[in-house]
LUMZA-560389 format. One record per residue (C-alpha): residue number from 1; residue in three letters; x, y, z. Coordinates in steps of 0.05 Angstrom, whole numbers. Example, Ala and Ser with C-alpha at 12.3 -4.5 7.8 and 13.67 -1.06 7.14 Angstrom:
REM residues 2
ATOM    i   aa       X       Y       Z
ATOM    1  ALA     246     -90     156
ATOM    2  SER     273     -21     143
This chain:
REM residues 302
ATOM    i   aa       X       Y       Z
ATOM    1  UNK    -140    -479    -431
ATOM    2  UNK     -97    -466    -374
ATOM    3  UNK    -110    -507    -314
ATOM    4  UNK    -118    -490    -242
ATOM    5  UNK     -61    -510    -220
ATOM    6  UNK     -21    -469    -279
ATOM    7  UNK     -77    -402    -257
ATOM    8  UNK     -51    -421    -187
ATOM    9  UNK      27    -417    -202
ATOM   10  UNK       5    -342    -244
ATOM   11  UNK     -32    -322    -187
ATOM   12  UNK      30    -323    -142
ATOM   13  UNK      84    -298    -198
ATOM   14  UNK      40    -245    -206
ATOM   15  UNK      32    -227    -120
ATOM   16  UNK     105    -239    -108
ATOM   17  UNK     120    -187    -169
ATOM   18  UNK      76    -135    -139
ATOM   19  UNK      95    -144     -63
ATOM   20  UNK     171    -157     -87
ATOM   21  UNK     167     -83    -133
ATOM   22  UNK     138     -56     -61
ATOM   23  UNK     190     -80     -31
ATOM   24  UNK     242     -40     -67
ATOM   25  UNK     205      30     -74
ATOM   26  UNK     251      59     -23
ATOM   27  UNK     307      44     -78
ATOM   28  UNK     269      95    -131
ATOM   29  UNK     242     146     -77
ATOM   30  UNK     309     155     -35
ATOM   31  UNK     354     187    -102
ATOM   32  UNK     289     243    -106
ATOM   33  UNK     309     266     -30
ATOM   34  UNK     322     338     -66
ATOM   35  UNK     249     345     -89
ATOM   36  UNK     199     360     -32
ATOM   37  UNK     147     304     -17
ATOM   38  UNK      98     342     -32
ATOM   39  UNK     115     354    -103
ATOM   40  UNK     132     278    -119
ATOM   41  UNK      62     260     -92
ATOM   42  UNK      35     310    -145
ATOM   43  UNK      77     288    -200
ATOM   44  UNK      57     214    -178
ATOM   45  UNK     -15     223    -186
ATOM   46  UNK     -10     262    -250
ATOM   47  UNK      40     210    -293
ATOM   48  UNK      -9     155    -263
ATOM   49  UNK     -67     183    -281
ATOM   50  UNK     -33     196    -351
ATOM   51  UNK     -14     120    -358
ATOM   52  UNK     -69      89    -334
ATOM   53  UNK    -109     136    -386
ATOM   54  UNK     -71     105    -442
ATOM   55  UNK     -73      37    -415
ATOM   56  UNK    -149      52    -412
ATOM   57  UNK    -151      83    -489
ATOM   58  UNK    -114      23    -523
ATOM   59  UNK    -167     -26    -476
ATOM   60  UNK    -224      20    -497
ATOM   61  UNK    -251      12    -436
ATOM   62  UNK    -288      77    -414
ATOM   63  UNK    -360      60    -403
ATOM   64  UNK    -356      50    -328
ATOM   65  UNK    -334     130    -320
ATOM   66  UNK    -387     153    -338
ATOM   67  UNK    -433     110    -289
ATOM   68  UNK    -387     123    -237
ATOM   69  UNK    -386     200    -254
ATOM   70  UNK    -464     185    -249
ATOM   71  UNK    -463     152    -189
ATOM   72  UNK    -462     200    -128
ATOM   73  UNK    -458     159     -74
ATOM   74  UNK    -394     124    -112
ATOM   75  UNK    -362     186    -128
ATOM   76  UNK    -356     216     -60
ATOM   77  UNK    -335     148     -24
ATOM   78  UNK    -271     150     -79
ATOM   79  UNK    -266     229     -65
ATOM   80  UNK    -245     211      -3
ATOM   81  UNK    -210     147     -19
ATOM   82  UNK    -176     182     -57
ATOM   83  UNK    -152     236      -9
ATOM   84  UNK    -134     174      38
ATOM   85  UNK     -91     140     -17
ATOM   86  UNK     -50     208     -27
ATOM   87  UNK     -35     217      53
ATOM   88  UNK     -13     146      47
ATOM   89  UNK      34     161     -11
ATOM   90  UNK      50     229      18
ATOM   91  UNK      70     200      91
ATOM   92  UNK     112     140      56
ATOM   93  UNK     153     186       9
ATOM   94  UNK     160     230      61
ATOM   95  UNK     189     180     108
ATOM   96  UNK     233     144      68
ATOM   97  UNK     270     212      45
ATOM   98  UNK     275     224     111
ATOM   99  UNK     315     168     141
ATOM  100  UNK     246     121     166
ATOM  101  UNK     244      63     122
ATOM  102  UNK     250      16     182
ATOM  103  UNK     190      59     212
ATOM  104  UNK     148      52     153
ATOM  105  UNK     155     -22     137
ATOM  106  UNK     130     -20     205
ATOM  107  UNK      58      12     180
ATOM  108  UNK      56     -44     135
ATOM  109  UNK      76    -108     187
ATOM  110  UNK      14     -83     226
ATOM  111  UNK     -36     -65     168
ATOM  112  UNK     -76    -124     165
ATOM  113  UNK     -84    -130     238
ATOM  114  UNK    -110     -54     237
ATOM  115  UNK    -163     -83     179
ATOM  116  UNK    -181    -130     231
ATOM  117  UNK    -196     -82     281
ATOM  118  UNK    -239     -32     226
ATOM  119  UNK    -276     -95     206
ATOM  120  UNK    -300    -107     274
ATOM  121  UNK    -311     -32     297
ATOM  122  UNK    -339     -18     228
ATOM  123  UNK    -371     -86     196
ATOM  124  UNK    -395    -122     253
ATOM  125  UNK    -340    -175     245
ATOM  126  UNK    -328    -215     308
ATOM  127  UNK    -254    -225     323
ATOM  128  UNK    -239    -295     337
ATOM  129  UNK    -194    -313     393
ATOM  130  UNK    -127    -319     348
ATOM  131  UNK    -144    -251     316
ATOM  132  UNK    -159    -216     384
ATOM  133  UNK     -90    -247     410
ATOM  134  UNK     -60    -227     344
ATOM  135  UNK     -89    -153     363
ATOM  136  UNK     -64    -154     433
ATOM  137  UNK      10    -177     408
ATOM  138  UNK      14    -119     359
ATOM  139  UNK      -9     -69     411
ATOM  140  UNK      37     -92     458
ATOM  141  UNK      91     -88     409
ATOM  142  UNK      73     -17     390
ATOM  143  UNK      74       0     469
ATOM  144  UNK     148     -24     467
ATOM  145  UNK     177      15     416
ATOM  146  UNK     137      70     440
ATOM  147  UNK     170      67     514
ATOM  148  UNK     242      40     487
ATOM  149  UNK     253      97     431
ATOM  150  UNK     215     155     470
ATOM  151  UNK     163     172     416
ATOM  152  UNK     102     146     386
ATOM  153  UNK     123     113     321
ATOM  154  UNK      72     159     279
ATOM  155  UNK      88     137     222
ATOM  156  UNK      68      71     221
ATOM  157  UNK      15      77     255
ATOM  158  UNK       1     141     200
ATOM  159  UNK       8      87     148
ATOM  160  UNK     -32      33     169
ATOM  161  UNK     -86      71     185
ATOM  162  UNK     -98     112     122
ATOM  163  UNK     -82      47      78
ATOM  164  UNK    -136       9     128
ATOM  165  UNK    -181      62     119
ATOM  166  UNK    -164      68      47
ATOM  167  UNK    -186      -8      42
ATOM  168  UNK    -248      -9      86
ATOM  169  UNK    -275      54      39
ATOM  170  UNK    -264      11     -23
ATOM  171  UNK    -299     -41       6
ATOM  172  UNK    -364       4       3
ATOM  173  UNK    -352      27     -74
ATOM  174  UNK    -311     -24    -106
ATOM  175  UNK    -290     -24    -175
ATOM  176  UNK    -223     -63    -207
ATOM  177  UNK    -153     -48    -198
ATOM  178  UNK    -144      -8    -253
ATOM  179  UNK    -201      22    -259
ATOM  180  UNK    -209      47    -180
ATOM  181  UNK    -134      70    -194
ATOM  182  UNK    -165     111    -254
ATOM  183  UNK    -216     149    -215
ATOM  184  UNK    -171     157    -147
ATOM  185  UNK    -124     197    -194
ATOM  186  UNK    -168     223    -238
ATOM  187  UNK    -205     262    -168
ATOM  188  UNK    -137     291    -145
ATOM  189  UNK    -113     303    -223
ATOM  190  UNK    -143     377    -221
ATOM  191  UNK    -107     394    -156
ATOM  192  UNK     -42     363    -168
ATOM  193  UNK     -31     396    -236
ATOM  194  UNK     -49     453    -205
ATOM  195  UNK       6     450    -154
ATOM  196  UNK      50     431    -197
ATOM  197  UNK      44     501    -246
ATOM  198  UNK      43     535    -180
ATOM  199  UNK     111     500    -154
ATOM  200  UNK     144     519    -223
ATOM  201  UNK     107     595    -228
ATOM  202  UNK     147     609    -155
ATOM  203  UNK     216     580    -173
ATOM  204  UNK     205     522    -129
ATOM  205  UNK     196     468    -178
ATOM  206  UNK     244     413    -185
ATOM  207  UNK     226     391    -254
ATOM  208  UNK     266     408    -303
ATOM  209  UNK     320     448    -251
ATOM  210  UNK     357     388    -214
ATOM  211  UNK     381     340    -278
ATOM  212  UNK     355     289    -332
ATOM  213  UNK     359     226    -273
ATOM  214  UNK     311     265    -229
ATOM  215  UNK     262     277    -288
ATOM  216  UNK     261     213    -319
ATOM  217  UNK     245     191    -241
ATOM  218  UNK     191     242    -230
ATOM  219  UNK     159     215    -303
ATOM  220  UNK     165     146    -291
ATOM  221  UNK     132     151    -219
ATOM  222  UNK      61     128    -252
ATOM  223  UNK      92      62    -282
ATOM  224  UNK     122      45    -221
ATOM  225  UNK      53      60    -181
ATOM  226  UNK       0      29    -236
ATOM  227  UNK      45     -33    -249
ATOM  228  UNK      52     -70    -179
ATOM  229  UNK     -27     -62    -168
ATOM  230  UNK     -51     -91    -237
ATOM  231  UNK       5    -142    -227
ATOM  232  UNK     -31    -151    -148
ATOM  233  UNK     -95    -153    -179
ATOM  234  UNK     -77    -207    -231
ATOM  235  UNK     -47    -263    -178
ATOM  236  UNK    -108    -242    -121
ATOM  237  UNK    -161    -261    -173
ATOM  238  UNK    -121    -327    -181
ATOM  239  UNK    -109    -339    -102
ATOM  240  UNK    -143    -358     -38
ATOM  241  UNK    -144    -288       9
ATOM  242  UNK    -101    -339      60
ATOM  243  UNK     -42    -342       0
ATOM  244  UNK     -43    -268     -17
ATOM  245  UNK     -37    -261      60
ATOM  246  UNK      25    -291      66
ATOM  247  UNK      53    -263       1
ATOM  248  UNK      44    -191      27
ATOM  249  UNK      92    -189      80
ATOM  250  UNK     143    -200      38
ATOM  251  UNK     142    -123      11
ATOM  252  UNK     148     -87      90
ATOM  253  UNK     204    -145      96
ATOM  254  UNK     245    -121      45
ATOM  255  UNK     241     -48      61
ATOM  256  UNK     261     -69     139
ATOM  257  UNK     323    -103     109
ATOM  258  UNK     338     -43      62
ATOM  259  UNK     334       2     117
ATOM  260  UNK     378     -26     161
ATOM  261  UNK     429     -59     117
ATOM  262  UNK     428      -4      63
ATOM  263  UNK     413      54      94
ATOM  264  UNK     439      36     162
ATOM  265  UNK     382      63     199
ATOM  266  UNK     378      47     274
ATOM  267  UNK     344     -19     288
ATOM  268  UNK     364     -27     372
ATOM  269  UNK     350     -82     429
ATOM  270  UNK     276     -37     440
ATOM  271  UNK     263     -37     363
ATOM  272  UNK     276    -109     355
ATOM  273  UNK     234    -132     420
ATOM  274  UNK     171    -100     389
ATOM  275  UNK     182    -122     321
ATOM  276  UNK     188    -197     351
ATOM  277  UNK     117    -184     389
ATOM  278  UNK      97    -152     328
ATOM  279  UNK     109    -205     286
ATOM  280  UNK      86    -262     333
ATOM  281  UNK      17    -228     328
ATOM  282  UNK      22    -239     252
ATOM  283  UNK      42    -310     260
ATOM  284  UNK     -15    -321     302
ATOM  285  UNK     -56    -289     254
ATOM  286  UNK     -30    -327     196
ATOM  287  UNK     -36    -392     230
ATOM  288  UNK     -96    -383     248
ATOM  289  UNK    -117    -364     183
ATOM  290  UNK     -80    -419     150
ATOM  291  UNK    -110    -475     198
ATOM  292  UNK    -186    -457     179
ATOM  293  UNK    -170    -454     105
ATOM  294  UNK    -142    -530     111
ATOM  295  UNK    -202    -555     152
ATOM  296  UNK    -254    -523     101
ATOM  297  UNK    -220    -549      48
ATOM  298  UNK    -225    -614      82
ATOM  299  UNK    -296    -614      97
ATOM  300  UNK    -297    -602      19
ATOM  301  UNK    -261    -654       1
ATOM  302  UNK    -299    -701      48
């Protein structure tokens, strides 16, 4: 039997993979710039829903469908979940075909301060002083790109708030990884095929029309989606929430540093000021985080 300290070293193979693979999605979404966002989100959603099927069949695990089919209350909260999870997809692809990587590794620096936030507006979580000056950091940060570039970085704040939302909904109707994954794309399966015939009825389609490296990429978009989150929800079943925490910025890290060394997208004197505030707020919030896990496990020990 493996021991905890072996489930431990899993757990954070496992999160590293899936934040690392994160990481690097501008690297499979950039060569698709010729197909319009909205048609990679469809084909996304279709070849996941496809592979997670199969990885479903050869597990024969169906019998929580049909309860969740059953299930009303379930049902619509992943309806819209679902809807969420595509405007997050649709916003990132989007962005990162159009020169805004550094802008949308931004959405994900400031995610879990946003959760913060929706906990307490939404949960009745109390913010604790570190998390409220965590808050207040980020904000301010925000505020300075905002005034230093001349426009509200939408984007990132676009991002972080669907995904936040995205999370807080799942919260109220959770099933696994793979499963939730399953019925998000299995809701928008119907539409997005649909789209799809209708791209390719009006000559619009780029499937098929642009080259074999393009379709193999449009195919292979459902690996590259299911993968990372069964490989996310193999190391967070192994890890404290204060691990995984620190793990995850490791994905918006590497898509700032492939936007601006790769794809040499402006990162000036106001973008770096409000990324230091920004990311002061999550060292705040980490620490902070950090600390209380030591002390309980402490008291636990005493």
């Amino acid at each position: 039997m493996p021991t905890s300290r072996q489930e431990t070293s899993r757990g954070v193979l496992y999160a590293v993979g899936a934040f690392f693979i994160w990481g690097l999605f501008p690297l499979y979404w950039k060569p698709l710039h010729d197909v319009p966002a909205l048609q990679i989100l469809c084909h996304r959603i279709v070849w996941s829903a496809v592979f997670v099927a199969l990885v479903l069949l050869l597990q024969r695990n169906w019998g929580w469908l049909a309860d969740s089919v059953r299930d009303t209350r379930r049902l619509g909260i992943f309806a819209l979940s679902s809807l969420l999870l595509s405007l997050n997809w649709l916003i990132y692809i989007w962005a990162v075909n159009d020169g805004r990587v550094v802008e949308a590794s931004l959405g994900y620096f400031i995610n879990p301060l946003v959760n913060v936030l929706l906990g307490r507006f939404f949960l009745g979580e109390r913010l604790t002083r570190p998390q409220a000056g965590a808050v207040g950091l980020a904000t301010l940060g925000v505020a300075w790109i905002t005034l230093g570039v001349g426009s509200l970085p939408w984007v990132a704040l676009s991002l972080a708030g669907t995904f936040g939302v995205y999370g807080l909904l799942r919260k109220q109707a959770s099933l696994p990884s793979l499963e939730g994954l399953a019925l998000e794309t299995f809701l928008m399966l119907p539409l997005a095929a649909a789209a799809l015939l209708w791209f390719e009825a009006n000559g619009s389609g780029g499937f098929g029309h642009l080259g074999l490296s393009t379709d193999l990429l449009l195919l292979g978009a459902g690996v590259v989606t299911a993968i990372p989150l069964l490989l996310f929800a193999s190391g967070a079943r192994r890890l404290k929430l204060a691990t995984v925490g620190l793990i995850q910025y490791l994905g918006p890290s590497i898509q700032l540093m492939l936007g601006v060394l790769l794809y040499q997208e402006p990162f000036g004197p106001e973008r770096a000021v409000g990324f230091a505030l920004i990311w002061s707020g999550l060292a705040l919030y980490s620490g902070a985080g950090l600390l209380g896990y030591w002390k309980q496990r402490r008291l636990q020990q005493a």
